[in-house]
N, C-alpha and C positions, 0 to 999 in steps of 0.2 A: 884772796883766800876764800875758798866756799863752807858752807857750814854744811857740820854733820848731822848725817840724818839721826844719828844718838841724840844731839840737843832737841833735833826738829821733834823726833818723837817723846823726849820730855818735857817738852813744851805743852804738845798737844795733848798729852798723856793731864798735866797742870790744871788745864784748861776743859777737860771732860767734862765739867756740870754746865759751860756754858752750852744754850741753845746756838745749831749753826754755824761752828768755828771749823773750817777745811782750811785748804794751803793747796796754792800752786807754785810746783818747782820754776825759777828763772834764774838762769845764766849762774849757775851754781847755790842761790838763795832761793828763800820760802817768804812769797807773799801772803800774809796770815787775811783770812777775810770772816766776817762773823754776820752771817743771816745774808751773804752774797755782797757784802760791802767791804773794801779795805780799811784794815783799822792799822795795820800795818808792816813788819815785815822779821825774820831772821836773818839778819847778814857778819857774816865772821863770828858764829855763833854769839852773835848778841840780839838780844828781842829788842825792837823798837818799833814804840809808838807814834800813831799822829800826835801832834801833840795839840790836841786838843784843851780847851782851858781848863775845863773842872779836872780834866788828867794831871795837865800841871798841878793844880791845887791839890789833889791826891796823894800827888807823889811829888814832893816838896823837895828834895834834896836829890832827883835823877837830872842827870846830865842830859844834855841834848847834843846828840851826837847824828852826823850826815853818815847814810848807808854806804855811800860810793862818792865818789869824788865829783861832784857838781849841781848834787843832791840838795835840798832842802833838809833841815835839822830834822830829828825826829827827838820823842825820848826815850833814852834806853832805861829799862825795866833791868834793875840787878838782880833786885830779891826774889828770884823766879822759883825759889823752894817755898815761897810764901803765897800757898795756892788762894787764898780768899783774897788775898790784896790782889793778884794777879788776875782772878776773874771779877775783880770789880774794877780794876783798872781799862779791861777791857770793855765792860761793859759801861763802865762810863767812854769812853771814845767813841765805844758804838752808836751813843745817846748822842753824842758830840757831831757824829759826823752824821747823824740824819735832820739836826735842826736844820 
């Protein structure tokens, strides 16, 4: 099932105070990238993260859920109406995947 571009653009819409947050369409999903880096992705209108560790620790009780079938977990982000947890969520991953 592909996700809509309604969540894609309330996502992104969420995520406006971060620096450098685009998306590229694939194979019906949105790879989310923040300053040209993958932090992670939209699939079956669900947001999911690397799951980087201070992420985990962030976000204590998000499931880790695989995008597509063969996939590595990621974690999925529910409270996506909670825009400060969500752009620090992100931007801890982003911290995460440049060490």
């Amino acid at each position: 099932m592909a996700s809509g571009k309604e969540y894609l653009h309330y996502i992104l819409d969420q995520l406006s105070g971060v620096e450098g947050i685009t998306c590229r369409a694939m194979m019906g999903e949105y790879i989310l990238y923040c300053r040209g880096k993958v932090i992670g992705g939209i699939y079956d209108n669900r947001l999911l993260l690397k799951p980087v560790p201070a992420a985990v620790e962030l976000l204590p009780g998000a499931s880790m859920e695989r995008p597509y079938d063969g996939a590595k977990e990621m974690l999925r982000v529910d409270d996506v109406d909670n825009r400060e947890l969500l752009r620090s969520a992100v931007e801890t991953v982003y911290a995460g995947v440049n060490r």
